[in-house]
N, C-alpha and C positions, 0 to 999 in steps of 0.2 A: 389261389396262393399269390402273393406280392411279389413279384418279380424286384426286391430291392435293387440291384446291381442296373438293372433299367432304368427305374427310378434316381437313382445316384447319379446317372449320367445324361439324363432328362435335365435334373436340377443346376445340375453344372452347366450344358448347354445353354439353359435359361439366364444364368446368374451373367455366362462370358453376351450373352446378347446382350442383357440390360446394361452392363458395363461399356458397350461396345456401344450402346445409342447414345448413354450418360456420354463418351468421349465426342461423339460425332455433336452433341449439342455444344457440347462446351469450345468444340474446334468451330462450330459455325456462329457463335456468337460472339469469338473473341477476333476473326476476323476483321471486322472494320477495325478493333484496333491495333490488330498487328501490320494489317497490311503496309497505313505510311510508312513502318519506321523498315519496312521491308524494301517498300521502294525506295526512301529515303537510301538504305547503304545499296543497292542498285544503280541511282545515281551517279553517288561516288563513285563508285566502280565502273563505272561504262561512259557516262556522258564524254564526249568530245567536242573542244572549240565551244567550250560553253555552254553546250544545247542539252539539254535532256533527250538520252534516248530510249524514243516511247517503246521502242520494239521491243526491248528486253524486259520491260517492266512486266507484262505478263507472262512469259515465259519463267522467270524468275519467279512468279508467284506460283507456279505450275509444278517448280522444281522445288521449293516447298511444302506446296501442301502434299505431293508424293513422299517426300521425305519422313512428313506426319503422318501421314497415312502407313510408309512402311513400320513405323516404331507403332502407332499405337497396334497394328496386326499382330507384331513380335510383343509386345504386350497382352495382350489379349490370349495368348496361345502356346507362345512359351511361357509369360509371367516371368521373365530376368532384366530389370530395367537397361542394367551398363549391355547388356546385348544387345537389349532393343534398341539402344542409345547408338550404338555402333552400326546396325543395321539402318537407321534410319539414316544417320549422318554420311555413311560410305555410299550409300543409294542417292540422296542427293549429290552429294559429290560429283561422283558419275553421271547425270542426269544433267548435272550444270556444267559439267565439264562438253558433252556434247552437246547441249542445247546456246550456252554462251562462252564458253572457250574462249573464242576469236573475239570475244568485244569486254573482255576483263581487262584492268589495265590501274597501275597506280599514280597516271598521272597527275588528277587531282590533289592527288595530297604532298604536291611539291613546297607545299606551304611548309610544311614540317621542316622542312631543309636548308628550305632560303628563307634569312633572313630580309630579303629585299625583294620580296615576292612581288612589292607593288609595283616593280618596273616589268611585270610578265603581265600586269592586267592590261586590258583595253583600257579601262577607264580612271587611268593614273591621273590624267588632269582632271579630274574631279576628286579625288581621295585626295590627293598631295601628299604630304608623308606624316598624315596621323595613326597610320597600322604602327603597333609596335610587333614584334614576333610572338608568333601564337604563342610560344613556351613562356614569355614574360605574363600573356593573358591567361595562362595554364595554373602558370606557378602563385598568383595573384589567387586565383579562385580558389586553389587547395589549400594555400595560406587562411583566406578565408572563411571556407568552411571547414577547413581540421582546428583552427583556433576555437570558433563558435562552439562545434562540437564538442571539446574540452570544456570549456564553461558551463555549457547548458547540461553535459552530463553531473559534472560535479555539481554542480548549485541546485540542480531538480533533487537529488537523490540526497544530498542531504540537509536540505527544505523539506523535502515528501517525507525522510525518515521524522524528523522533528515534528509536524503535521501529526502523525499515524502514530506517533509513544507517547506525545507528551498532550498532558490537556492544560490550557492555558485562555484564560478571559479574551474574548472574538474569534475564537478558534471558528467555530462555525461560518461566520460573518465572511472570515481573510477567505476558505474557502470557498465561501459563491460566490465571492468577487471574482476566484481566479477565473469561472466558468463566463460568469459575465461579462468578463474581459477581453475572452474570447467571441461575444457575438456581434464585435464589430468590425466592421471592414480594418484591415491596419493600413491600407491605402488612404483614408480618410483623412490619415493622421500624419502624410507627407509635408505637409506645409507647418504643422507645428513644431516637427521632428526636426526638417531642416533649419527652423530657426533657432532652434535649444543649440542641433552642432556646429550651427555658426556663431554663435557667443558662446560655448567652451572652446574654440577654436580646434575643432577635429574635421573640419568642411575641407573636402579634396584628399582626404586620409584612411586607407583601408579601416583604420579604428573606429570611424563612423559607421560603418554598416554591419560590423562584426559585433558593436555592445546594440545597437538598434534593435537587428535580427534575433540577438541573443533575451533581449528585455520582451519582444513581442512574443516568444515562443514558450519561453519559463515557464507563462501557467500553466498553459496546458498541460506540458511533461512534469511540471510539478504533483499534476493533478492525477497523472496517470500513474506515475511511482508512486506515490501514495498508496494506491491501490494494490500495487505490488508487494509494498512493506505493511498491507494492514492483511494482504494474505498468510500471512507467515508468522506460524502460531508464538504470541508470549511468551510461552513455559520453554521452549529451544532457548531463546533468548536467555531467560531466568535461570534455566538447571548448568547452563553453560557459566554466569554470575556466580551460581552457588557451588560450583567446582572449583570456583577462586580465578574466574576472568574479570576485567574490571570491566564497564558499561564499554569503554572503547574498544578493548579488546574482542568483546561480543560483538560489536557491533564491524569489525571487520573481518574478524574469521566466522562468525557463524549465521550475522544474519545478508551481511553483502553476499555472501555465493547464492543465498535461497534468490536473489533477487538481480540474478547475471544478466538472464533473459533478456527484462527490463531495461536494461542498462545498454546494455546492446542496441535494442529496438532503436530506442528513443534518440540513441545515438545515428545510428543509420538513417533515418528521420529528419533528423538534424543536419545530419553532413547532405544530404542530397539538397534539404532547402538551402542549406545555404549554398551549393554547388547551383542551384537552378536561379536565386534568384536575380532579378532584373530591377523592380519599379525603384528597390533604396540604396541600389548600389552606383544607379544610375542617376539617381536624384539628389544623392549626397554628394555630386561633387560638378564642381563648374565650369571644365575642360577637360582635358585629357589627364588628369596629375595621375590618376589610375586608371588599367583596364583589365578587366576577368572576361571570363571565356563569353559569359552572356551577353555582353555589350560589343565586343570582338566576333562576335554573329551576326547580331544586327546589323554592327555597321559595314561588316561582309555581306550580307544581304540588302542591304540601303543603296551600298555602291558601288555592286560589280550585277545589283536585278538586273537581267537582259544581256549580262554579258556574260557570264560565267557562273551556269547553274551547277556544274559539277564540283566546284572549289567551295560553293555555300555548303554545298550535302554533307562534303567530305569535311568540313568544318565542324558539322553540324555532326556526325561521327565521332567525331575526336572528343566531341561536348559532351556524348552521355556514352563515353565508353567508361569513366570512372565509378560512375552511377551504377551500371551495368554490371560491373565487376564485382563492386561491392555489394550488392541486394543480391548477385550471386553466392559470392560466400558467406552469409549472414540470412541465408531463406532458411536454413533451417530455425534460426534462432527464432525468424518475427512469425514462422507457421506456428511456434509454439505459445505466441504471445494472443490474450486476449487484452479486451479492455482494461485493466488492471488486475490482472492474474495472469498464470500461468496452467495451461493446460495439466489435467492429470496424468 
């Protein structure tokens, strides 16, 4: 006779193992990339007189992967995330609390405060006074990428809608150009770029990198909304028409929500590249007339190397804490985005 009730609990046994090796893989292969940005805010938080200090960098990783370890066990065995999330975070806690306690400290990030931080570095007589305050290099960058992000969302989503309803002579054509236009370096294309924004005269002017960035990225998210609005059956559209909405009205109340997801994504997308990037923000202008957080890193990193590794990290923190936050509350959106659809 079958002992089910053994069986039932055999199976279960098995399923929380194989879930349990599934996590240990996935914990050991995302290592090397978690670690920098691990030591990276270590840094911040500990270095002294400029030095990086090596002693905590492991320790800290120690207090970590325990922390990991405690949530995926309370996963694994209770199966309640916000508990495992608590259990792991209060363990480290505790864990970092004894292990580093005595060498946490927010002195690096006096940048935030002084305006006139350059008179605290060593290497003032080599910088001179081209630092502006991070919050202008802050404010600069979110200007930047929340503009970009406004345009590329509107202009993909209703190019991709126009694309995906309507048929019209090259239709096919315009769309493998968009693909194609994507398989080249957009780096390639710094020198021709910067002569176009110096004869409309926008050279030295947040406006140059913001229509730049915005014209290089179109296709693509063109190309992906597309995919969005050709998942989204006709007849919605149509029975919606024939209940007496006009094509616009459809097209804002019943086919824009099937296609939020999207719209999200591509935005989030958007706002990080334009938050990250460096080569056209830097290229489009011929002194200092602007600076955002990327360039205001470098040149924290150019010219305080060797003097002050703690104020670069903790710079360097402040840089993708917006990035961070955002991809936080918008994971649920993009886990449910595929390539041009949306999950069932």
């Amino acid at each position: 006779m079958v002992d089910w009730v053994k069986l039932a609990q055999r199976s279960r046994l098995g399923r929380r193992l194989r879930l349990g090796a599934l996590s240990l893989f996935l914990a050991a292969v995302s290592i090397p990339i978690a670690v920098p940005y691990i030591w990276m805010v270590m840094i911040a938080f500990t270095a002294r007189r400029g030095m990086a200090e090596t002693g905590t960098l492991w320790p800290a990783l120690v207090v970590i992967l325990v922390g990991l370890g405690i949530y995926g066990v309370a996963m694994l065995w209770l199966r309640r995330e916000r508990l495992a999330i608590v259990m792991g975070v209060l363990t480290a806690f505790l864990l970092g609390q004894i292990l580093l306690g005595q060498d946490l400290h927010l002195q690096n990030f006096r940048f935030m405060v002084n305006a006139n931080i350059i008179d605290d570095l060593d290497g003032q007589g080599t910088v001179g006074e081209r630092y502006p305050w991070v919050w202008e290099a802050f404010a600069n960058s979110l200007l930047l990428a929340s503009t970009q992000t406004v345009i590329v969302v509107t202009v993909s989503t209703l190019a991709a809608y126009y694309l995906s309803r309507y048929s019209f002579r090259g239709r096919n054509t315009f769309l493998q150009s968009l693909l194609v236009l994507q398989a080249f370096p957009a780096i390639t294309l710094v020198i021709p770029i910067f002569l176009i924004v110096f004869w409309v005269g926008l050279l030295n002017t947040l406006y140059a990198p913001i229509l730049v960035l915005t014209a290089l990225e179109l296709p693509f998210f063109i190309f992906i909304m597309k995919g969005f609005f050709d998942a989204v059956p006709w007849d919605i559209e149509m029975s919606a028409m024939t209940d007496g909405a006009s094509r616009r009205e459809a097209f804002w109340m019943v086919v824009l929500p099937q296609v939020r997801v999207g719209m999200i994504a591509i935005g989030v997308f958007a706002f990080i590249k334009g938050w990250e990037e460096y080569v056209f923000v830097n290229g489009l202008r011929t002194g200092e007339s602007y600076w955002v957080m990327s360039t205001y890193l470098y040149y924290v990193r150019e010219d305080v190397m060797g003097v002050d590794y703690g104020m670069v990290a903790a710079v360097a923190v402040l840089y993708v804490l917006p990035a961070l936050i955002l991809y936080l509350f918008c994971q649920k959106y993009l886990t449910q985005m595929t390539l041009g659809g949306v999950k069932g």
